[in-house]
ZAMARGU-4260 file (C-alpha; in steps of 0.2 Angstrom, whole numbers, plus 5000, padded with zeros to 4 digits):
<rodrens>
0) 5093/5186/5150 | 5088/5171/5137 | 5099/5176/5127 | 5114/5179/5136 | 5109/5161/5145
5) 5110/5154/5126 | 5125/5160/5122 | 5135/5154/5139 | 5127/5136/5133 | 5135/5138/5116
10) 5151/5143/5123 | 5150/5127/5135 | 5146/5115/5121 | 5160/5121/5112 | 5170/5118/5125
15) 5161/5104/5131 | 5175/5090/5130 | 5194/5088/5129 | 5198/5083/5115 | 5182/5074/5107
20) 5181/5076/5088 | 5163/5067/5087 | 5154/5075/5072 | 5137/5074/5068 | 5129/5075/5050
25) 5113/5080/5059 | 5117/5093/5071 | 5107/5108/5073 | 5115/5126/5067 | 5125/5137/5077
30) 5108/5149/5083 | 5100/5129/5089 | 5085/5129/5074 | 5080/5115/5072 | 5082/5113/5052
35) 5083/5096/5054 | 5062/5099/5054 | 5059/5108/5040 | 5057/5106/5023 | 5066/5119/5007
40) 5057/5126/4991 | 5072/5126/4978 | 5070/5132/4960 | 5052/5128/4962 | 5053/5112/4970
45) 5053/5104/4987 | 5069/5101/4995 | 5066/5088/5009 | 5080/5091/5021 | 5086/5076/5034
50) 5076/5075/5048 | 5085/5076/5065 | 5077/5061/5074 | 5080/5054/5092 | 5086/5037/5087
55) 5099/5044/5076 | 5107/5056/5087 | 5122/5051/5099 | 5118/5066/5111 | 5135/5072/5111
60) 5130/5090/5117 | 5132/5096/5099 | 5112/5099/5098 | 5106/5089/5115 | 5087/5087/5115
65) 5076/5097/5131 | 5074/5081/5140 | 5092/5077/5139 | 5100/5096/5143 | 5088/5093/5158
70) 5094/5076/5163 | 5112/5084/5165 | 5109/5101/5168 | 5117/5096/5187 | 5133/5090/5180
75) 5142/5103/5182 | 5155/5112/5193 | 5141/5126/5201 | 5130/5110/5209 | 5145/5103/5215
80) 5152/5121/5223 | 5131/5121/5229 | 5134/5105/5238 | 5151/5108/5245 | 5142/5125/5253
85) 5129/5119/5260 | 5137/5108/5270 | 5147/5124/5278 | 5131/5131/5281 | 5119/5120/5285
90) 5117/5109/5301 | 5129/5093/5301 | 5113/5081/5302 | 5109/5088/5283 | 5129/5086/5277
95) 5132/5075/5262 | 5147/5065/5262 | 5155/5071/5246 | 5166/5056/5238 | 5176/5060/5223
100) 5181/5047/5210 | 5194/5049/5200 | 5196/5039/5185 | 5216/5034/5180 | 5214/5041/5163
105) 5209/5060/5168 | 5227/5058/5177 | 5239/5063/5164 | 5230/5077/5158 | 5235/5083/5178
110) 5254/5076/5177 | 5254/5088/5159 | 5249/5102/5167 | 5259/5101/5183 | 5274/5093/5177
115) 5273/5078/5186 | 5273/5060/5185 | 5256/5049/5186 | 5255/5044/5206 | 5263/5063/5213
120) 5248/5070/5202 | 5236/5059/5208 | 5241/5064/5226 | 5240/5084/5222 | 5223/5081/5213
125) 5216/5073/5230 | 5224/5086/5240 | 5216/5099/5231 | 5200/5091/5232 | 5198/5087/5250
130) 5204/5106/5252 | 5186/5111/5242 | 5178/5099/5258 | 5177/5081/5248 | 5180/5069/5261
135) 5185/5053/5251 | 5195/5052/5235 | 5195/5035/5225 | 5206/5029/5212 | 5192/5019/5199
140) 5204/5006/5195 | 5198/4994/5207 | 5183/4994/5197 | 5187/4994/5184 | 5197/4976/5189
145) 5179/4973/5194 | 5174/4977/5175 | 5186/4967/5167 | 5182/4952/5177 | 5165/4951/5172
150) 5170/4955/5155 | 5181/4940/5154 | 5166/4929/5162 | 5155/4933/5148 | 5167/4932/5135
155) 5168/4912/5140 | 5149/4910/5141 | 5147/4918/5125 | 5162/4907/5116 | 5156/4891/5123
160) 5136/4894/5114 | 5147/4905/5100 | 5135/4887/5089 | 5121/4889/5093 | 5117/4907/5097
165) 5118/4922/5081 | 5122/4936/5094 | 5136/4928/5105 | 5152/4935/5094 | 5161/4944/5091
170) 5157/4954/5107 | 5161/4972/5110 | 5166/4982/5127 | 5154/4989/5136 | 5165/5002/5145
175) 5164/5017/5133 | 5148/5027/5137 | 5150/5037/5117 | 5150/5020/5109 | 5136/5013/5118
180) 5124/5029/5116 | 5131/5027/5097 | 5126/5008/5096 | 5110/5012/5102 | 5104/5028/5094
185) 5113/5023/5077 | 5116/5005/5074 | 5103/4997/5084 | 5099/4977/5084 | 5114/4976/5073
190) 5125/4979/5087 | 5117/4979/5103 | 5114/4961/5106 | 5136/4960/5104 | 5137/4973/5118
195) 5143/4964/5132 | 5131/4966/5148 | 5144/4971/5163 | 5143/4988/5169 | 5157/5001/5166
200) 5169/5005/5178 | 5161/5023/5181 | 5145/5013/5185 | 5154/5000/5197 | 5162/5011/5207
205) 5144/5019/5209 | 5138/5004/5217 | 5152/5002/5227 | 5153/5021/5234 | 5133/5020/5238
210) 5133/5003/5245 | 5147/4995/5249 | 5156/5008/5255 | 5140/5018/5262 | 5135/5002/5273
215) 5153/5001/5279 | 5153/5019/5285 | 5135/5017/5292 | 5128/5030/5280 | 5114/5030/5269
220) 5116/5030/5249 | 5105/5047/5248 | 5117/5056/5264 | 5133/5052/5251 | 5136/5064/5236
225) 5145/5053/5223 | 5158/5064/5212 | 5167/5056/5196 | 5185/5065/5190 | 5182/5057/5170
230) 5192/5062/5156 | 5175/5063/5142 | 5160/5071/5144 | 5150/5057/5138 | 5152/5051/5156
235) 5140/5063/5161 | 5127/5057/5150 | 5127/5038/5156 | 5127/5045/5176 | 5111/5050/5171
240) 5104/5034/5164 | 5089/5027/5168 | 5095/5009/5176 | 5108/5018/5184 | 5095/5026/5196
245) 5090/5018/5210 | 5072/5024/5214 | 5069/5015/5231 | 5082/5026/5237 | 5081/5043/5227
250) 5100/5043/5222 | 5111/5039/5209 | 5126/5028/5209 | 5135/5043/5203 | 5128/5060/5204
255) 5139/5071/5195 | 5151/5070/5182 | 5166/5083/5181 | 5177/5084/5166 | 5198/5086/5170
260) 5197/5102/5161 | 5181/5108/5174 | 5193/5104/5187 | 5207/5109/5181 | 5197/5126/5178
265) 5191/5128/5196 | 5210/5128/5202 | 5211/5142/5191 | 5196/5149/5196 | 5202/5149/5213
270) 5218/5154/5210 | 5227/5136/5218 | 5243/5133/5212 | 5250/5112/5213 | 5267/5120/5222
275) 5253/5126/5234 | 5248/5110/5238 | 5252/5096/5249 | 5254/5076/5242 | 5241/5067/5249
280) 5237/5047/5245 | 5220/5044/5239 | 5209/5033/5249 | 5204/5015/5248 | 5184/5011/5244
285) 5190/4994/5251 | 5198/4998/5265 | 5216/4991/5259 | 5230/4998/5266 | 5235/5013/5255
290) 5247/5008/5243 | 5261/5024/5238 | 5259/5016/5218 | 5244/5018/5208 | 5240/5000/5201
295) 5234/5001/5183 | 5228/4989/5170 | 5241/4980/5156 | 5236/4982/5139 | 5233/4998/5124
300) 5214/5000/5122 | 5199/4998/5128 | 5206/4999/5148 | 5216/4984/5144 | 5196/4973/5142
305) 5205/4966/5125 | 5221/4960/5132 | 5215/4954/5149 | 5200/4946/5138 | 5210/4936/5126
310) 5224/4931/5139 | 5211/4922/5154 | 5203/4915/5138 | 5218/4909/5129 | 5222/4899/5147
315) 5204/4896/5151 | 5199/4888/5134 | 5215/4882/5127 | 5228/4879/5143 | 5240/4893/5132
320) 5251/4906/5145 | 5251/4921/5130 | 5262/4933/5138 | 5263/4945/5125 | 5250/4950/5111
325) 5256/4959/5094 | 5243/4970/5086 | 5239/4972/5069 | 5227/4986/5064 | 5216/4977/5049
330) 5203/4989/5039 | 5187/4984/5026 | 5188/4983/5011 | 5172/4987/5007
</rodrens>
């Protein structure tokens, strides 16, 4: 039975992430040794081998430690299909309220595979998932606009004491969970003091999903299952962050993490065709009134941080209206 357990979790970590091509000279073999450990005798003498250490591994599911399977060993599609039936079996005082996020840049993959444009995807995707029994879908733009606002305040505060403070520039986004884990676990104090402090837009729309919109529907933070629809399985590993955990209540701001593939796979799974399904608006965690067009940020990278950054700082700083920016990609010499 271990064995066949192993091998369904190589097959997942193979499979683990759309497209990510994140390599790791550390990585354990393909039977999960741990050579990194051990040391070789060659011709006579000892071979030390890199070790596989902790603060040098981005956890990217390639060789995850025991501590970290176990953090995300509920991020997955069966805890969310456990959630979903409970709440048909069990008595409505013990239902969660399952909320589903879904992040704008899992929607194309969705308007790919169903031949659709971005919004008549977005409107099959919820659909399908309040046909499973989830009973709010959110779009995490708004939160993201959340993001990018206190991205744009810290970027002042940190030009303005850019004289007297090492660490104020340049400053980096703070939105990509892989880069973070890899400025922490890799380049350390280098880097991490650049990182700019605002939450991701995964993590805002946690808080507002378990207290804003829990307090407006008179619910309470652990009675609310918070699902995020995300492009990259690093998402899963920063849902499971420490800070992100809120210990007064015993809940998360985002309890699970699905991948668009995952999703994509339990349609197939379940034999759901998109002609099948009706076009239904997402929700709105603010209670706006539903808008038919999905709003989505300007700019190329980054969520548009860069371009909304540098705009509200050209006009904050220097009074200059930049309408349009013109990138050049630049590379070390060194």
């Amino acid at each position: 039975m271990t064995g066949k357990m192993s091998e369904v979790k190589m097959a997942q970590r193979k499979e683990k992430c759309e497209n990510c091509t994140k390599q790791c000279n550390k990585k354990q073999g393909e039977d999960g040794a741990n050579w990194g450990l051990e040391n070789q005798e060659v011709h006579g003498q000892l071979n030390k081998r890199p070790q596989l250490l902790l603060s040098a591994c981005l956890s990217c599911d390639g060789c995850l430690s025991e501590e970290d399977t176990l953090k995300i060993s509920q991020q997955n599609l069966e805890e969310v299909e456990r959630v979903l039936a409970l709440n048909k079996k069990c008595d409505t005082s013990k239902h969660k309220v399952v909320v589903a996020s879904v992040c704008p840049q899992s929607l194309p993959f969705f308007a790919v595979q169903f031949g659709l444009d971005i919004t008549e995807a977005a409107h099959k995707l919820c659909s399908f998932l309040k046909s499973l029994g989830v009973k709010f879908v959110f779009d995490t733009t708004v939160a993201a606009g959340f993001s990018i606002l206190e991205t744009q305040k810290e970027f002042i505060q940190r030009y303005r004491r850019r004289h007297h403070d090492s660490h104020a520039l340049p400053m980096f986004t703070s939105s990509c969970p892989g880069w973070i884990r890899y400025a922490e676990r890799v380049l350390g104090s280098l880097v991490t003091p650049h990182i700019c402090t605002a939450r991701s837009p995964q993590q805002i729309m946690g808080c507002l999903v378990k207290d804003y919109f829990s307090k407006h529907q008179k619910l309470s933070p652990e009675t609310v299952y918070h699902m995020v629809v995300a492009p990259c399985f690093d998402k899963k590993l920063e849902a499971v962050r420490e800070e992100f955990y809120n210990s007064l209540m015993d809940t998360r701001d985002v309890d699970c993490v699905l991948t668009s593939k995952e999703i994509y796979h339990l349609m197939e799974k379940r034999k759901i065709s998109w002609e099948d399904l009706d076009s239904v608006p997402l929700d709105q965690v603010l209670g706006e009134g539903g808008d038919e067009v999905l709003m989505r940020h300007d700019g190329r990278g980054s969520e548009g941080f860069l371009e909304h950054v540098f705009k509200h700082t050209a006009k904050e700083l220097f009074g200059l209206d930049v309408q349009e920016i013109t990138y050049k990609t630049l590379r070390s010499e060194s």
